[in-house]
C-alpha positions as CSV (number, residue, x, y, z in Angstrom):
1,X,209.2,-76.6,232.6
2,X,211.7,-78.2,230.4
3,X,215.4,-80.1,231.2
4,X,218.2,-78.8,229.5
5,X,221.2,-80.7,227.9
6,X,224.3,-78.3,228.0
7,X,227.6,-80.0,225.5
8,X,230.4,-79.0,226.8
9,X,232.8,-81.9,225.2
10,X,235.3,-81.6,222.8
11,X,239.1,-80.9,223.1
12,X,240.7,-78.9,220.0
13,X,243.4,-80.3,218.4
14,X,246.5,-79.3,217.7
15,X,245.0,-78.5,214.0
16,X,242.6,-76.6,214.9
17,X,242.8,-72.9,215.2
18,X,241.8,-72.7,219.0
19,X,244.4,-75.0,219.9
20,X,246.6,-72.1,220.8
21,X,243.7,-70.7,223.3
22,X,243.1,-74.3,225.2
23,X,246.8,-75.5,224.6
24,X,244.9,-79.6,225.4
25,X,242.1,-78.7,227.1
26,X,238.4,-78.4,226.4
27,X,237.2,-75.8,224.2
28,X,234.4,-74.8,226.9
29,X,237.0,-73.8,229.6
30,X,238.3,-71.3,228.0
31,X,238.5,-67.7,229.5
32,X,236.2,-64.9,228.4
33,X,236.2,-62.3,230.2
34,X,237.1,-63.7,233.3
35,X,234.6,-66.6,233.4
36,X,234.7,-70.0,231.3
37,X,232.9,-70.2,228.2
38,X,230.2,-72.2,229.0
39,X,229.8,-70.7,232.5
40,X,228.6,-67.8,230.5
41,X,225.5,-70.3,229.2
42,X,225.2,-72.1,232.6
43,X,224.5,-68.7,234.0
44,X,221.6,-67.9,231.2
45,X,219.9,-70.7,232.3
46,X,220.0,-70.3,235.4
47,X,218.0,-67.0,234.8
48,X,215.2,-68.8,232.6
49,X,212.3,-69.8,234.6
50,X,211.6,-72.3,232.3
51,X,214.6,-74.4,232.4
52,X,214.5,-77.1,235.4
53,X,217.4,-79.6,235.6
54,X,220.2,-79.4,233.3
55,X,222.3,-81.9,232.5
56,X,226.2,-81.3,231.7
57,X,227.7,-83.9,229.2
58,X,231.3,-83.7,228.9
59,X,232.9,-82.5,232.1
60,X,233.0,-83.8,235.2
61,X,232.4,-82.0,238.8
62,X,236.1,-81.4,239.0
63,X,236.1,-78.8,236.2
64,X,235.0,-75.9,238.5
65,X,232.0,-75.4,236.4
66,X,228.7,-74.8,238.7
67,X,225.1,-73.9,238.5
68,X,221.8,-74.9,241.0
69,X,220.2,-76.3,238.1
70,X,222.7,-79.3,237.3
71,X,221.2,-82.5,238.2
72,X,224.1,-84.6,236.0
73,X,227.1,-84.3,235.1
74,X,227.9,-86.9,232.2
75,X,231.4,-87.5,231.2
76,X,232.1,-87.1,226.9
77,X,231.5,-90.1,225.2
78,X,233.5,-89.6,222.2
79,X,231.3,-88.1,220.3
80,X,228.2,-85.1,220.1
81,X,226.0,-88.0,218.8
82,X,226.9,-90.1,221.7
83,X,227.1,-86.7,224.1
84,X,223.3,-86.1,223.3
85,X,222.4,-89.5,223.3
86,X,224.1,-90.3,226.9
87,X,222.1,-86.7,227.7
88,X,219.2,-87.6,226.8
89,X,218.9,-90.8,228.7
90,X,219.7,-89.3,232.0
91,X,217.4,-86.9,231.1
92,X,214.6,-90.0,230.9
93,X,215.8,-91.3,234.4
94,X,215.0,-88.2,236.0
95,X,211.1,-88.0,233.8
96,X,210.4,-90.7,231.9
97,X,207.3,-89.0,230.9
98,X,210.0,-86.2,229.3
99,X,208.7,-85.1,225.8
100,X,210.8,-82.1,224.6
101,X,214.3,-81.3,225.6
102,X,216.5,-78.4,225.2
103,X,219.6,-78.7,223.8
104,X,222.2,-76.1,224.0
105,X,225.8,-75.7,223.2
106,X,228.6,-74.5,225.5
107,X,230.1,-72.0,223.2
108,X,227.2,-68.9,222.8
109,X,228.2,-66.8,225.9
110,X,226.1,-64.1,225.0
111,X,223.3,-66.2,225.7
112,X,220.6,-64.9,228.5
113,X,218.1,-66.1,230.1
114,X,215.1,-63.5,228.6
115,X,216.5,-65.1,224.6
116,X,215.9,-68.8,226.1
117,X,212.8,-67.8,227.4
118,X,211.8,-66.2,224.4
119,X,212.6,-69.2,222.4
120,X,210.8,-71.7,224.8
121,X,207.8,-69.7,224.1
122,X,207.9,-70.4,220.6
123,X,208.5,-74.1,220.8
124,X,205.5,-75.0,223.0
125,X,203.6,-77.9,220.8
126,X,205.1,-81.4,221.7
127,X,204.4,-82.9,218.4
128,X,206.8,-81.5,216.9
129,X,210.5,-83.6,216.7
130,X,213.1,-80.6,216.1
131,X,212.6,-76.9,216.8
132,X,216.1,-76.0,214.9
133,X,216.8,-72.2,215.3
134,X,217.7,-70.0,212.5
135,X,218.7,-66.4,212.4
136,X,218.6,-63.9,209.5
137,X,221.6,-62.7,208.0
138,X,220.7,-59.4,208.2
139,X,220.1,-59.9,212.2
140,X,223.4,-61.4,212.7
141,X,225.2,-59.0,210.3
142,X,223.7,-55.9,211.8
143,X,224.5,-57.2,215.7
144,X,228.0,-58.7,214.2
145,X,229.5,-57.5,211.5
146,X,232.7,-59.3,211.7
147,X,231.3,-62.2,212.7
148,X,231.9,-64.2,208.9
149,X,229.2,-66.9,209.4
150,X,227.9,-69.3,206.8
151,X,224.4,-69.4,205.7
152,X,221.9,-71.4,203.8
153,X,220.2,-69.7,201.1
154,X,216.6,-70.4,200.9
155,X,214.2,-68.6,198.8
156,X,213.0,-66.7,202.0
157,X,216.0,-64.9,203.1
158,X,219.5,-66.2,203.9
159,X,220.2,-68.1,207.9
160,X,223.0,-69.1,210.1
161,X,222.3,-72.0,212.1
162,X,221.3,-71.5,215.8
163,X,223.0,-73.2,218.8
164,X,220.0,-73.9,220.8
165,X,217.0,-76.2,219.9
166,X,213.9,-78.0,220.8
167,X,213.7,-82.1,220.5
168,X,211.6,-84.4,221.2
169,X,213.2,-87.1,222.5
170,X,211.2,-90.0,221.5
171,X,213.4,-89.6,218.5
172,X,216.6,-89.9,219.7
173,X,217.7,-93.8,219.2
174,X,215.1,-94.3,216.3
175,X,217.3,-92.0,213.9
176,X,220.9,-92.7,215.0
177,X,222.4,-93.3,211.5
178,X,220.1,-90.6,210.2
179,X,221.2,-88.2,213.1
180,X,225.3,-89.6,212.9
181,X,225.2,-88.0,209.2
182,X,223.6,-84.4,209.8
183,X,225.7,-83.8,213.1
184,X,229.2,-85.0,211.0
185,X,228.3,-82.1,207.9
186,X,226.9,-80.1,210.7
187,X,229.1,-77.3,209.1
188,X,228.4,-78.0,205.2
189,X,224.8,-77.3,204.8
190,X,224.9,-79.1,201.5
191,X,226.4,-82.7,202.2
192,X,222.7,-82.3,204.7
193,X,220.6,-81.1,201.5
194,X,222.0,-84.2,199.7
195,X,220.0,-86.7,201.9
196,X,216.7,-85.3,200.9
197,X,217.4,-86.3,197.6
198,X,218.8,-84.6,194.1
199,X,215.4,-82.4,193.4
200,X,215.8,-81.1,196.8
201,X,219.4,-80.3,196.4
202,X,218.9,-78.7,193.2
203,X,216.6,-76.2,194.5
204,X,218.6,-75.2,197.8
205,X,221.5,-74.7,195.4
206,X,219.1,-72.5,192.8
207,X,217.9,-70.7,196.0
208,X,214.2,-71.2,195.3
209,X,213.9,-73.4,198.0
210,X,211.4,-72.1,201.5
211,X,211.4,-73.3,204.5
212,X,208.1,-74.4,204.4
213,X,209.2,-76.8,201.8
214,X,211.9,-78.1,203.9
215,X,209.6,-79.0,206.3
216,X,207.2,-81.2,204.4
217,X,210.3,-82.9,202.5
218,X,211.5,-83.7,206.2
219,X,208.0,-84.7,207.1
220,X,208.0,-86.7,203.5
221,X,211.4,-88.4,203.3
222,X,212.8,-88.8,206.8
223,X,208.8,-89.1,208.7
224,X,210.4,-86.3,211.4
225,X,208.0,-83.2,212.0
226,X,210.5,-80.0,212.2
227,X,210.3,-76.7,212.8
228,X,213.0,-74.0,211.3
229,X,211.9,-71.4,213.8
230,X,213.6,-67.5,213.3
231,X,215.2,-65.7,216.0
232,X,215.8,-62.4,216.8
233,X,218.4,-62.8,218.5
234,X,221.9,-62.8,216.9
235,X,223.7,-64.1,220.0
236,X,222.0,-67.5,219.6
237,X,224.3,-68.2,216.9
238,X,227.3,-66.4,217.8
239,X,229.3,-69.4,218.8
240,X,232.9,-69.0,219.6
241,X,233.9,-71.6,216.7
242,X,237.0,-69.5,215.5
243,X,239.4,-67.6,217.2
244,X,238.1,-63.7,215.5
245,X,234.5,-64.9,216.3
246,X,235.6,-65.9,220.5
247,X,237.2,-62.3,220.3
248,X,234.4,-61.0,219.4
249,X,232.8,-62.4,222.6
250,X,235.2,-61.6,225.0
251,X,235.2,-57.8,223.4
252,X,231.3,-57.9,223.9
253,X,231.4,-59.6,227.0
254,X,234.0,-57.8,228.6
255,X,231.9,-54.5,227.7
C-alpha cells in the first residue's frame, strides 16, 4: 500500500493560454466532460488497490472535489516545491515509517486505476529516491497524434515526461535547492541537463546519451538513486497543459 500526493494548485494567469478556460480560478476545476479535471484523477485512484490515503494540496474541502481516500486536504503554499513538501509532511504524520510516496498531478484525466496499478508494480524497491516516468514518442504519438509534446532525446529512443512518479521521501528536505531548480525548468529539459555538468550536456544535446547513463551521473553527481522507468501508457503524460491538448481530453473523455 502506498499514500498518494494529488497537486491540484495553481491559478493561470491572465498570460497564460488557459486563462480564458478558468477565467481566475484553478486550473484543476476546470470542466471536462462534465466532471472537474482532477476529479477525473481522484476517481483513478480510487480504483487502485494499491493507493491508501491521498492527500490533496491545493484546495480546500469547499471546492466540491471528493473521494474516500482523502485523508488531507492541504491548502497551496505558493509553490509545487512547497505543495510537495507541505504533502509530504502530512504524509509523515499519518506513517512516519512512510518510505515511497506517489506523486501525481491533477491535470492527466485519462488516468485509471489499472495504469497506476501497473506503474506501482514496477516501482516496488524502496531504495530507490525517484521513479520518474517516461513514455516513448512513438506511444504517445500513436495514442495522440495532435498532442505536440516535447521530448528528450536520448540515445535510446525519444520521451515525454510522465505526470506520475515514485519518491522516496527521505529525500525531500535534504535536496530543496537541488529540487527548487529541476521543478522551475520542469519544462526545458536542458536548463536540468546543465546541472550534471558540461560533458553531460554535451552528450544529451549530441543524442548519444542512455538512460542508463543518466542514472549513474545522478547517482555520481547529485548521490540520488533514480529510476527513468517506460510506460505504456500514453495517458500518463497527456496532461491538459495547453488549451489543444485539454480538448483533446474532453474529446476523449467525452467519448
Amino acid at each position: 500500500m502506498i499514500d498518494c500526493i494529488v497537486l491540484a494548485g495553481g491559478v493561470p494567469q491572465e498570460e497564460d493560454l488557459l486563462y480564458a478556460y478558468t477565467q481566475g480560478r484553478p486550473k484543476a476545476l476546470i470542466d471536462v466532460a462534465g466532471k472537474p479535471l482532477v476529479q477525473w484523477v481522484l476517481d483513478a485512484l480510487d480504483a487502485a488497490p494499491s493507493v491508501r490515503n491521498v492527500v490533496f494540496v491545493g484546495l480546500t474541502q469547499e471546492c466540491g472535489i471528493t473521494s474516500p481516500k482523502i485523508s488531507h486536504y492541504v491548502p497551496d503554499q505558493g509553490s509545487m516545491l512547497k505543495n510537495i513538501l507541505a504533502g509530504i509532511d502530512q504524509i509523515f504524520e499519518i506513517d512516519p515509517a512512510t518510505q515511497q510516496v506517489l506523486i501525481s498531478s491533477s491535470d492527466i484525466p485519462m488516468l485509471t486505476g489499472a495504469m497506476v496499478e501497473t506503474f506501482l508494480a514496477q516501482c516496488a524497491d524502496p531504495a530507490v529516491d525517484i521513479y520518474h516516468s517516461i513514455v516513448p514518442r512513438e506511444k504517445m504519438e500513436q495514442r495522440f497524434p495532435g498532442s505536440r509534446r516535447s521530448y528528450v532525446h536520448f540515445s535510446d529512443g525519444d520521451f515525454a515526461a510522465g505526470d506520475i512518479h515514485v519518491v522516496a521521501p527521505r529525500i525531500a528536505h535534504a535536496h530543496e535547492d537541488l529540487w527548487n531548480d529541476l521543478l522551475n525548468s520542469r519544462k526545458n529539459a536542458l536548463k536540468q541537463a546543465a546541472r550534471l555538468g558540461p560533458a553531460f550536456f554535451a552528450k544529451l544535446m549530441a543524442r548519444r546519451l542512455s538512460l542508463a547513463e543518466l542514472e549513474r551521473l545522478a547517482l555520481q553527481k547529485l548521490g540520488l538513486n533514480v529510476r527513468a522507468m517506460i510506460v505504456d501508457y500514453a495517458e500518463m503524460g497527456m496532461d491538459a497543459d495547453k488549451p489543444f491538448q485539454l480538448e483533446i481530453c474532453r474529446q476523449e473523455l467525452a467519448r
